[in-house]
MDTraj code that builds the backbone (N, CA, C; nanometers):
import mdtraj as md
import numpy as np

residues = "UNK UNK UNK UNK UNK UNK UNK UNK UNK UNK UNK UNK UNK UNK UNK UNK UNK UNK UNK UNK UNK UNK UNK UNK UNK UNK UNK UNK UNK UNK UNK UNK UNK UNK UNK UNK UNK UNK UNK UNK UNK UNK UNK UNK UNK UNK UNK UNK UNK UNK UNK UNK UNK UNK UNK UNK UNK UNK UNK UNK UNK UNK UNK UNK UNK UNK UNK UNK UNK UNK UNK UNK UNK UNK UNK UNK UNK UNK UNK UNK UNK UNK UNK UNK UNK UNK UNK UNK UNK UNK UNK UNK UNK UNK UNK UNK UNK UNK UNK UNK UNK UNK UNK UNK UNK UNK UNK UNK UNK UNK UNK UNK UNK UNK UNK UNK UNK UNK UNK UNK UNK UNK UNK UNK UNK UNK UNK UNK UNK UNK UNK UNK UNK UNK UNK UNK UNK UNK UNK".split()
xyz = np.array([
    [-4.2757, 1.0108, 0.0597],
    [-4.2899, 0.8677, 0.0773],
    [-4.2747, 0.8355, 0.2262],
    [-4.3506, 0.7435, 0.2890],
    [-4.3576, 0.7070, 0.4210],
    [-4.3221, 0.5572, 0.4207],
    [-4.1987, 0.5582, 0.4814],
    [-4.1476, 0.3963, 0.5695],
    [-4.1904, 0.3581, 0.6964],
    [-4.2511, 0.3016, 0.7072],
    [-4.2996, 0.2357, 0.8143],
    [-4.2169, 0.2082, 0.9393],
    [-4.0762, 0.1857, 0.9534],
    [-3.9994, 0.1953, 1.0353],
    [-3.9013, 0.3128, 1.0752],
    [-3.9535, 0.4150, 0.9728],
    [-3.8772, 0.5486, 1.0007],
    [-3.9595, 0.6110, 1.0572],
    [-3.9032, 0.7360, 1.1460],
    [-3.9778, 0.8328, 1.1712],
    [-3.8777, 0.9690, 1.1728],
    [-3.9194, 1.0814, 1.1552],
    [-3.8862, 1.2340, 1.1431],
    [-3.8917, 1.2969, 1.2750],
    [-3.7790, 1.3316, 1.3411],
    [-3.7682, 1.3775, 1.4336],
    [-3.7381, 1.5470, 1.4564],
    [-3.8028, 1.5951, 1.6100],
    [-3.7824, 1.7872, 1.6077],
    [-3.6490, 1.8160, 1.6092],
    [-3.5687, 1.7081, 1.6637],
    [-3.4460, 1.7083, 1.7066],
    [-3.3453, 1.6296, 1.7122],
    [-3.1852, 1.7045, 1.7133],
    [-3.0843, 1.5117, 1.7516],
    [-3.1068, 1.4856, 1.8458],
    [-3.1746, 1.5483, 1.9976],
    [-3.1911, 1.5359, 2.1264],
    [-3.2880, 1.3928, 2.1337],
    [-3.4125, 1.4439, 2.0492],
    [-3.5116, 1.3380, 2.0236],
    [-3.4882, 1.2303, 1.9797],
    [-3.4043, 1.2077, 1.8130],
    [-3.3695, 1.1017, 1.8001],
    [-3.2815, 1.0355, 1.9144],
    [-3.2030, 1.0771, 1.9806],
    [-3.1383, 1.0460, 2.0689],
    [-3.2370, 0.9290, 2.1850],
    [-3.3013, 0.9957, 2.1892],
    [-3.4221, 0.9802, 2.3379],
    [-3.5176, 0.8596, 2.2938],
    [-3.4617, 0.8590, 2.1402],
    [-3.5758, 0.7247, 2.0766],
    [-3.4789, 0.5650, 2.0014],
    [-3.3571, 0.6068, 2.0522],
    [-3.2551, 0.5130, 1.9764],
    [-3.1821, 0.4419, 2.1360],
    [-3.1507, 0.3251, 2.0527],
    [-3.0614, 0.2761, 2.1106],
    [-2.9129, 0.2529, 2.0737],
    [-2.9283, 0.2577, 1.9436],
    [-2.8127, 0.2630, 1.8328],
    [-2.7818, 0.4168, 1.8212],
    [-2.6996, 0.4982, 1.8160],
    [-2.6224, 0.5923, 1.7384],
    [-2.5148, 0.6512, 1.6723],
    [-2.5135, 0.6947, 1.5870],
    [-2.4166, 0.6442, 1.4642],
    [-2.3980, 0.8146, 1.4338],
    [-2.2673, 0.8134, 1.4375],
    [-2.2333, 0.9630, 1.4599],
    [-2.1641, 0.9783, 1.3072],
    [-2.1979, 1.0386, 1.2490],
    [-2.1483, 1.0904, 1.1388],
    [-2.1830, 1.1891, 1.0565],
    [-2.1191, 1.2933, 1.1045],
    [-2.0899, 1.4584, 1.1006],
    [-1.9950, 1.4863, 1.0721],
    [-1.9717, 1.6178, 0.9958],
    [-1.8767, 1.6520, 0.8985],
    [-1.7665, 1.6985, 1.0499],
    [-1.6713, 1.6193, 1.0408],
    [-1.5846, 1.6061, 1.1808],
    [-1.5523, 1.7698, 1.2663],
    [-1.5331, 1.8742, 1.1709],
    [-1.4853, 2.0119, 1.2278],
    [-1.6120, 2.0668, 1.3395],
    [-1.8056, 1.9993, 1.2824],
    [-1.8873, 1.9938, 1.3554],
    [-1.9268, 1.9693, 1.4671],
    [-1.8070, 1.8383, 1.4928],
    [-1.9016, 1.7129, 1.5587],
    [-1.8754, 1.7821, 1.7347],
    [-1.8097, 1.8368, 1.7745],
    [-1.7898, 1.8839, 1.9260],
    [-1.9027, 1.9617, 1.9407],
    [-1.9403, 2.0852, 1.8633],
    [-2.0273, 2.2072, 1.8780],
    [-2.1950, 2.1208, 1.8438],
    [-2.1910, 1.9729, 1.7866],
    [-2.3088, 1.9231, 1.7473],
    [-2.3611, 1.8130, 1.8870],
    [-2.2832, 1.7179, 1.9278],
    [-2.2713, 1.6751, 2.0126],
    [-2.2519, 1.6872, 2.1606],
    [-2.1727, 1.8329, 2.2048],
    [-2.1732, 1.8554, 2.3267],
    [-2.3286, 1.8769, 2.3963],
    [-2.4393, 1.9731, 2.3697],
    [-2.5233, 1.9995, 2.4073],
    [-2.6062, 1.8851, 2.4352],
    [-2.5739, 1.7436, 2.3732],
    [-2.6602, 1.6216, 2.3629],
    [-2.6592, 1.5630, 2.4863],
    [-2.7967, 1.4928, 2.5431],
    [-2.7911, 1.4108, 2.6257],
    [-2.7490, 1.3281, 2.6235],
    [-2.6992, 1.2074, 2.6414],
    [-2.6465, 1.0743, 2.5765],
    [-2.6819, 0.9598, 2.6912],
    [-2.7367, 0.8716, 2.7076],
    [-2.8051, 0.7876, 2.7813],
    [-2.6415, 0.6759, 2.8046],
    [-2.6070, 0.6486, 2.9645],
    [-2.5079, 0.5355, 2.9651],
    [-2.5851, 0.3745, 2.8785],
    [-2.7033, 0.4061, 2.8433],
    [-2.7698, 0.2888, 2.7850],
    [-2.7409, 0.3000, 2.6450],
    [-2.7006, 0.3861, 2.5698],
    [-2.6839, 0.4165, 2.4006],
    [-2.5291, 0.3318, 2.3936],
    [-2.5726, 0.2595, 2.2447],
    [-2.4574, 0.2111, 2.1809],
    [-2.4227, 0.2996, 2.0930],
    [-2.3054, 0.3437, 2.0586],
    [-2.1922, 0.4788, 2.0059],
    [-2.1397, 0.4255, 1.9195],
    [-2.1360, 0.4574, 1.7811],
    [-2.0769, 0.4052, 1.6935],
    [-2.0182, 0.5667, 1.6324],
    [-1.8594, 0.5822, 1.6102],
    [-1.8572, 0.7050, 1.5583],
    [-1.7569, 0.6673, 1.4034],
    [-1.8390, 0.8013, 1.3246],
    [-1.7558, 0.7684, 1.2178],
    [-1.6562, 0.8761, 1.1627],
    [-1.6507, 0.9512, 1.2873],
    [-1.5435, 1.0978, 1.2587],
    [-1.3860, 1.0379, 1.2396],
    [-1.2979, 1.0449, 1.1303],
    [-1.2369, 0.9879, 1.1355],
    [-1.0892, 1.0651, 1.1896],
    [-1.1182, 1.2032, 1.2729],
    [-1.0033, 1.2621, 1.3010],
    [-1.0333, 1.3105, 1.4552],
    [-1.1192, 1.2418, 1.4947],
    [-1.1634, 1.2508, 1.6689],
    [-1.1448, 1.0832, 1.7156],
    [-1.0238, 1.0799, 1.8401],
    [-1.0207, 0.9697, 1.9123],
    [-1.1386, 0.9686, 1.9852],
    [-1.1747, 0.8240, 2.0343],
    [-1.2897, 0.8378, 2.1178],
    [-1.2773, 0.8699, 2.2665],
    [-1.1404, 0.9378, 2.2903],
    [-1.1707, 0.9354, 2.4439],
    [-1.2137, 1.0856, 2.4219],
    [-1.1757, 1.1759, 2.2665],
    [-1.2235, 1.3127, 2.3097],
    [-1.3821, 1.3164, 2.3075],
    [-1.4018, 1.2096, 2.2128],
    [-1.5862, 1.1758, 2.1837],
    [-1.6272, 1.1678, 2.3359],
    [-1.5669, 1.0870, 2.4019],
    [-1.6126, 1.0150, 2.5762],
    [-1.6495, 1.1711, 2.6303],
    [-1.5587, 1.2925, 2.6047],
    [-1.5201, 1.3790, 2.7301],
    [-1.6821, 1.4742, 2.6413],
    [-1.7233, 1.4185, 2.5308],
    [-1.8102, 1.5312, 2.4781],
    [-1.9344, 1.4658, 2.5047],
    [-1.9517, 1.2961, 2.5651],
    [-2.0549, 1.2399, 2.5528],
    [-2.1343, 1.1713, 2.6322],
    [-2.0325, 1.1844, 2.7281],
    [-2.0375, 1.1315, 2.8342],
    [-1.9821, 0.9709, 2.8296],
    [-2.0102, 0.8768, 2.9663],
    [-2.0373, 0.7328, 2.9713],
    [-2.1676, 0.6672, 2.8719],
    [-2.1229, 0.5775, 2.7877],
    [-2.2284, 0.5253, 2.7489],
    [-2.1979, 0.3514, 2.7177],
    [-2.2769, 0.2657, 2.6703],
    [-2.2643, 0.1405, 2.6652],
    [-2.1843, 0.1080, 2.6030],
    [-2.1799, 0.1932, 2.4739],
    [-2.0722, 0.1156, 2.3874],
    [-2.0010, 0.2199, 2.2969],
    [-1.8830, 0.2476, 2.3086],
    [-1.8369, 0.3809, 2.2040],
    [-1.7221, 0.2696, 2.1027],
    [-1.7416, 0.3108, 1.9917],
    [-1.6831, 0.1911, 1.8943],
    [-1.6315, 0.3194, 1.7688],
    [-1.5371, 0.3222, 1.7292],
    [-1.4835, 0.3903, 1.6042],
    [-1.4966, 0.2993, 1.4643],
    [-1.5691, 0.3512, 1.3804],
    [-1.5964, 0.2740, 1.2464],
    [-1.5193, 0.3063, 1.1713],
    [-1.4807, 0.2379, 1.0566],
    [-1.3824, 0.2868, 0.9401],
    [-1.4535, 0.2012, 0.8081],
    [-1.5692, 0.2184, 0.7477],
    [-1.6207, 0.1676, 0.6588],
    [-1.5316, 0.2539, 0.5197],
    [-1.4904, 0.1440, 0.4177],
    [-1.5049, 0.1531, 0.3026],
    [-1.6162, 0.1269, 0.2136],
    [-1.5877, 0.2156, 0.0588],
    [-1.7109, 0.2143, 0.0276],
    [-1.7630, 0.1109, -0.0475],
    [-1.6947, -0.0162, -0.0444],
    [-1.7636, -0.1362, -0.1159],
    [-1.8534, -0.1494, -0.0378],
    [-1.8608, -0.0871, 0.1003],
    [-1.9819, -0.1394, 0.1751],
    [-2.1144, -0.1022, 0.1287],
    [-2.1106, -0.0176, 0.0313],
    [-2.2737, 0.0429, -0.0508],
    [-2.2680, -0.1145, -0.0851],
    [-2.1625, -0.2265, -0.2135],
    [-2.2108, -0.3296, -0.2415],
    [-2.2234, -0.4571, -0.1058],
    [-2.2281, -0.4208, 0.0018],
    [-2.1940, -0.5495, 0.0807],
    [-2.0631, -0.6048, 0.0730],
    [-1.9960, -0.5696, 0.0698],
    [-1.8697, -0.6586, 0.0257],
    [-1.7248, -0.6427, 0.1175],
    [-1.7702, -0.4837, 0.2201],
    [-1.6858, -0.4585, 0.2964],
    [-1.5907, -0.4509, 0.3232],
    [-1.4600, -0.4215, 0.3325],
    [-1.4821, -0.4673, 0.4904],
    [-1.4642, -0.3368, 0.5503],
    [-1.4952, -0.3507, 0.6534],
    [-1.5338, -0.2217, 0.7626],
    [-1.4928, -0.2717, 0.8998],
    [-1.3578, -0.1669, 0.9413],
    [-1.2647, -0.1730, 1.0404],
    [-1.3411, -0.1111, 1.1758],
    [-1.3181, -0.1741, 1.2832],
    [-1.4099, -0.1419, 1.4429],
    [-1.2899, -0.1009, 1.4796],
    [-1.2831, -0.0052, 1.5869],
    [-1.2063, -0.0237, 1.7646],
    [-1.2678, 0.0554, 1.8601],
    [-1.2823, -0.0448, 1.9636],
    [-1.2319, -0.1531, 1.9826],
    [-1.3145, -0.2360, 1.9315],
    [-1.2635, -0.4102, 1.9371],
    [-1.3529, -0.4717, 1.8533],
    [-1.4720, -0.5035, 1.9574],
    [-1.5567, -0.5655, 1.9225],
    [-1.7460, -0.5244, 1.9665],
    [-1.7961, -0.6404, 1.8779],
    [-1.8590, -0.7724, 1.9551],
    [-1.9209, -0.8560, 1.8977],
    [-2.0561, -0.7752, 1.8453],
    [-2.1633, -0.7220, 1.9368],
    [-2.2617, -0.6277, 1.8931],
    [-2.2418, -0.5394, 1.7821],
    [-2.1399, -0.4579, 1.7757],
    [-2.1162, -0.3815, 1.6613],
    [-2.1008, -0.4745, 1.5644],
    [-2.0177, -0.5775, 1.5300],
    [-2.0019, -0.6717, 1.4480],
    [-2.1217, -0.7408, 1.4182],
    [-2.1884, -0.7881, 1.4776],
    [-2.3118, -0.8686, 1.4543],
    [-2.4236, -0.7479, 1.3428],
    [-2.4210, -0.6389, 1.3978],
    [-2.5003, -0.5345, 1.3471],
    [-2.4693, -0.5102, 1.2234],
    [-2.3535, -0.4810, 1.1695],
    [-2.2906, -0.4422, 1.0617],
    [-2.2545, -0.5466, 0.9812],
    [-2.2737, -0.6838, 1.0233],
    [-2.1744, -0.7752, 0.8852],
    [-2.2715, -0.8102, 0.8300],
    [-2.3726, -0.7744, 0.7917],
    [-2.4662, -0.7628, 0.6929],
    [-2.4589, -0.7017, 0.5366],
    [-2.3152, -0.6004, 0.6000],
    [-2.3309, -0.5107, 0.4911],
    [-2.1524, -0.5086, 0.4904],
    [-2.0954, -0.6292, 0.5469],
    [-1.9425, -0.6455, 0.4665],
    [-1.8963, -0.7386, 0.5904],
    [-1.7435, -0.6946, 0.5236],
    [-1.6565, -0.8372, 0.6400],
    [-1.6458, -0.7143, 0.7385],
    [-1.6390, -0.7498, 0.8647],
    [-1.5657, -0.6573, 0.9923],
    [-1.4582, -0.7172, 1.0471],
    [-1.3690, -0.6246, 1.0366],
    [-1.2099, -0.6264, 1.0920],
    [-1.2030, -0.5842, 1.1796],
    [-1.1972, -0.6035, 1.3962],
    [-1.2099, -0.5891, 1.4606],
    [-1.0442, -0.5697, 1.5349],
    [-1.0311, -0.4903, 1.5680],
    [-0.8907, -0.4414, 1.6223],
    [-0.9413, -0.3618, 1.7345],
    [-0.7923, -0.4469, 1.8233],
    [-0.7955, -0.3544, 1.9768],
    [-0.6635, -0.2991, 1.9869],
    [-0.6130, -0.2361, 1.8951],
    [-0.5165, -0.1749, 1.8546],
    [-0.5043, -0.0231, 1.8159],
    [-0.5328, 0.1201, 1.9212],
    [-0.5571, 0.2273, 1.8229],
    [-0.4440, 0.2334, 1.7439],
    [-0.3218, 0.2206, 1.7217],
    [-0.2526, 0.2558, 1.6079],
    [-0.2872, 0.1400, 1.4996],
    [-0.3050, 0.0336, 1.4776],
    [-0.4315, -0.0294, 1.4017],
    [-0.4998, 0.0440, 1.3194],
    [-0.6215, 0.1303, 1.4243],
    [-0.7006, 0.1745, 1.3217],
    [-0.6512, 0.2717, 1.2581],
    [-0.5797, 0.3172, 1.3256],
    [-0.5031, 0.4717, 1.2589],
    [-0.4563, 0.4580, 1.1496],
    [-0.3590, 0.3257, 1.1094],
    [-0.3418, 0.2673, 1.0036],
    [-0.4661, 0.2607, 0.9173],
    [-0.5393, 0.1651, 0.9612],
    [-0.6584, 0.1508, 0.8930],
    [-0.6789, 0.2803, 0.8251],
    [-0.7512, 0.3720, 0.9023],
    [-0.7979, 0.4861, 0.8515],
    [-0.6969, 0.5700, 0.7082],
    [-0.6262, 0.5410, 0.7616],
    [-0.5023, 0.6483, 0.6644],
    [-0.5179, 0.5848, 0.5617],
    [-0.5309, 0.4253, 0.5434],
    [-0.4750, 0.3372, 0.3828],
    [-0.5954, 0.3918, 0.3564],
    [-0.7392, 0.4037, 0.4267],
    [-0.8614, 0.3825, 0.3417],
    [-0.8612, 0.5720, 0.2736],
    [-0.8141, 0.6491, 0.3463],
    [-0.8063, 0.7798, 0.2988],
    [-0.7261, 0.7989, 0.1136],
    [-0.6855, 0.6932, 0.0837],
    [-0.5709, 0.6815, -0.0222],
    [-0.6931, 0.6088, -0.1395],
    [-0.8271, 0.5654, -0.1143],
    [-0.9026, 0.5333, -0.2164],
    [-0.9372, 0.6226, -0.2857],
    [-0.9621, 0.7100, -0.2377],
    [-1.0200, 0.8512, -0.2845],
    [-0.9132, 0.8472, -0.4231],
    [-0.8342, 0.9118, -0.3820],
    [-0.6868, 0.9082, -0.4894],
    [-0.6788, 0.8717, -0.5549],
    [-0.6960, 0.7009, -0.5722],
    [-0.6780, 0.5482, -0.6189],
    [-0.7826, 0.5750, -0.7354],
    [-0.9268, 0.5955, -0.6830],
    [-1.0513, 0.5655, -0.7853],
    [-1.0258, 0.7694, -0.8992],
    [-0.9927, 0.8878, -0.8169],
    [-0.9925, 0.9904, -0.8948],
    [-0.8345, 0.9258, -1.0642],
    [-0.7271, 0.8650, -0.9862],
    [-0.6354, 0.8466, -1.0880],
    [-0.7296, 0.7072, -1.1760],
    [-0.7580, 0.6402, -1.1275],
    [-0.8464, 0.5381, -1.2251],
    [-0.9502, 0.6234, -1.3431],
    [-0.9925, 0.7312, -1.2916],
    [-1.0795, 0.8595, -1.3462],
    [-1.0506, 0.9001, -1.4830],
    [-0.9134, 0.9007, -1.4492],
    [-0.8063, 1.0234, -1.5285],
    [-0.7383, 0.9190, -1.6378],
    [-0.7705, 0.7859, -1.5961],
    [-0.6746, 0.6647, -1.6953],
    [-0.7735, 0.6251, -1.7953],
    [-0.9241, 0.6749, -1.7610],
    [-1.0251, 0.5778, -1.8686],
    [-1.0881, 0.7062, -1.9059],
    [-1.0560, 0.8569, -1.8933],
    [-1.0603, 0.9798, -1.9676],
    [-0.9668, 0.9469, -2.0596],
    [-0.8349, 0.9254, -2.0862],
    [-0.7243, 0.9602, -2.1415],
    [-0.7181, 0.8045, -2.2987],
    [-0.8376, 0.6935, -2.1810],
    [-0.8647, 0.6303, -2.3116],
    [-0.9635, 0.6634, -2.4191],
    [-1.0279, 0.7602, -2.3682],
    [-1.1306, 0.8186, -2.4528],
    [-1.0969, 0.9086, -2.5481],
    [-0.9761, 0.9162, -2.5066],
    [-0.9090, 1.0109, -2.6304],
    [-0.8427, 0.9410, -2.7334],
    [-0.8423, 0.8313, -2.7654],
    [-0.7627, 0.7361, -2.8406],
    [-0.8008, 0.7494, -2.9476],
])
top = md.Topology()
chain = top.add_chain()
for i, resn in enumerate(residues, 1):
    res = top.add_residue(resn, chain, resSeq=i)
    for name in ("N", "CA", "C"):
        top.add_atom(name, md.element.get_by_symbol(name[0]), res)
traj = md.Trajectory(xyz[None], top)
């Protein structure tokens, strides 16, 4: 199937070279050995979604660029309903994304750190919800 606003690229170098937006999200143990070799334009907006890399180690792998922003989306954001944590906060990043939930903008890294950790505890939350409507099936 062909989208009209997508295109298939040889490379991340390429997509790189054709974006202005980039949105890093790689399985985190990756993201140094995936990213170092990359060009990165001081004109690219940086959105990363590694959630166990600060961005100054992202900076030292990526150089200067326009905008480096740490995301923390939960997954109501598949329904729109969000909310999805920034730092630092970023009217642009915000404008881009509240389409697809509320954005909670913090210039606080222990903030997001918080952030990040409660949202790590859904996982948990929805597997024990799992295990409560198995156990009614046994009734």
């Amino acid at each position: 199937m062909k989208i009209e606003n997508v295109m298939v690229c040889s490379s991340n170098q390429e997509v790189l070279d054709r974006a202005e937006w980039i949105v890093i999200s790689v399985v985190p143990k990756s993201g140094e050995e995936i990213l170092r070799p990359l060009s990165f334009l001081g004109d690219h907006r940086v959105i990363n979604l590694m959630s166990d890399h600060k961005l100054p180690e992202i900076a030292s792998w990526i150089g200067r660029t326009r905008t480096l922003v740490h995301m923390v989306p939960l997954p109501f954001a598949a329904k729109r309903i969000g909310p999805i944590a920034i730092y630092p906060n970023n009217k642009d990043v915000s404008d881009l994304f509240a389409p697809i939930g509320e954005i909670m903008g913090v210039d606080d890294v222990k903030r997001i750190e918080a952030l990040a950790a409660i949202t790590g505890l859904t996982s948990s939350y929805y597997t024990l919800l799992l295990e409560i409507v198995k156990w009614h099936s046994l009734l």
